[in-house]
C-alpha positions as CSV (number, residue, x, y, z in Angstrom):
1,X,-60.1,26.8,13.3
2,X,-63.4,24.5,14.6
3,X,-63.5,23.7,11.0
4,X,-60.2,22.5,10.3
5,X,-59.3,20.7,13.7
6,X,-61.1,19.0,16.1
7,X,-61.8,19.8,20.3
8,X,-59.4,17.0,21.3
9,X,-56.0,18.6,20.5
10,X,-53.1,18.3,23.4
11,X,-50.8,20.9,24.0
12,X,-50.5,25.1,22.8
13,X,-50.4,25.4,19.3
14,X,-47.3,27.5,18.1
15,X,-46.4,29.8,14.8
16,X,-45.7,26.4,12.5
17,X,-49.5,25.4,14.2
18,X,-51.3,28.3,12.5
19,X,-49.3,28.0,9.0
20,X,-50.7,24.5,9.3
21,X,-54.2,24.9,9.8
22,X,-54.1,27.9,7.6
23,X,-52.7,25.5,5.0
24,X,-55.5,23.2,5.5
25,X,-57.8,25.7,5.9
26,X,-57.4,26.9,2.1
27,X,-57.2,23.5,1.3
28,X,-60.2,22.5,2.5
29,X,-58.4,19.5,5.2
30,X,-59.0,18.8,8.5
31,X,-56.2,17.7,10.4
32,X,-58.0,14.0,11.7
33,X,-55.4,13.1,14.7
34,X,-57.5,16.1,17.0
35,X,-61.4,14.8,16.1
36,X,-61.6,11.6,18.4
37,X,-61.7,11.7,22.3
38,X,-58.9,9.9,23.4
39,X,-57.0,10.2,27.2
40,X,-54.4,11.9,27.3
41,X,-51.6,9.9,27.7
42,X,-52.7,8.5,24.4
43,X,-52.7,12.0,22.8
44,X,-49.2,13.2,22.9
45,X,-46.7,11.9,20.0
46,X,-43.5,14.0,21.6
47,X,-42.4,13.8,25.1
48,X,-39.4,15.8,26.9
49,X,-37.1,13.9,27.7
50,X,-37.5,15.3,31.7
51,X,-41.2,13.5,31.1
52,X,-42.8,17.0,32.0
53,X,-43.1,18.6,28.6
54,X,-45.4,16.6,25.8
55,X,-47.4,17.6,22.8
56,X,-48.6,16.5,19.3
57,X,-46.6,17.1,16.6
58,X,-47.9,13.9,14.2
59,X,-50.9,14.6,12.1
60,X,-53.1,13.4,9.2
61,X,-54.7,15.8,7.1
62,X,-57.7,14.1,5.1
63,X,-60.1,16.2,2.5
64,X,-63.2,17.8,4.4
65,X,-65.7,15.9,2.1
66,X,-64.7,12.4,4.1
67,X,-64.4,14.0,7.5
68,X,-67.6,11.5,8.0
69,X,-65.8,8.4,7.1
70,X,-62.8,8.8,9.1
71,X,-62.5,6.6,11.7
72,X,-60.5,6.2,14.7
């Protein structure tokens, strides 16, 4: 999966998580929102409402080829 998504990810990654990178992994994407180091309170795109729970559940998918010319 090193191929298709980044080290910076947020969160455990659940069944819909693995038909997604599997998708992109066929497809030859990579999912662009987990490739730059950010802090963590900038990471997560869902939030419980009790605050304690949060995750990323937005993502980008861009061709392999320009993985290089993404930018953050």
């Amino acid at each position: 999966m090193r191929g298709v998504m980044g080290t910076q990810g947020l969160g455990k990654m659940n069944e819909n998580g693995e038909r997604f990178t599997d998708l992109c992994s066929l497809n030859q994407l990579v999912i662009g929102g987990s490739i730059f180091p950010h802090k963590r309170i900038h990471k997560a795109t869902w939030r419980s409402p009790d605050n304690v729970t949060e995750n990323q559940i937005d993502h980008v998918c861009i061709n392999q080829k320009f993985r290089r010319s993404w930018q953050d």
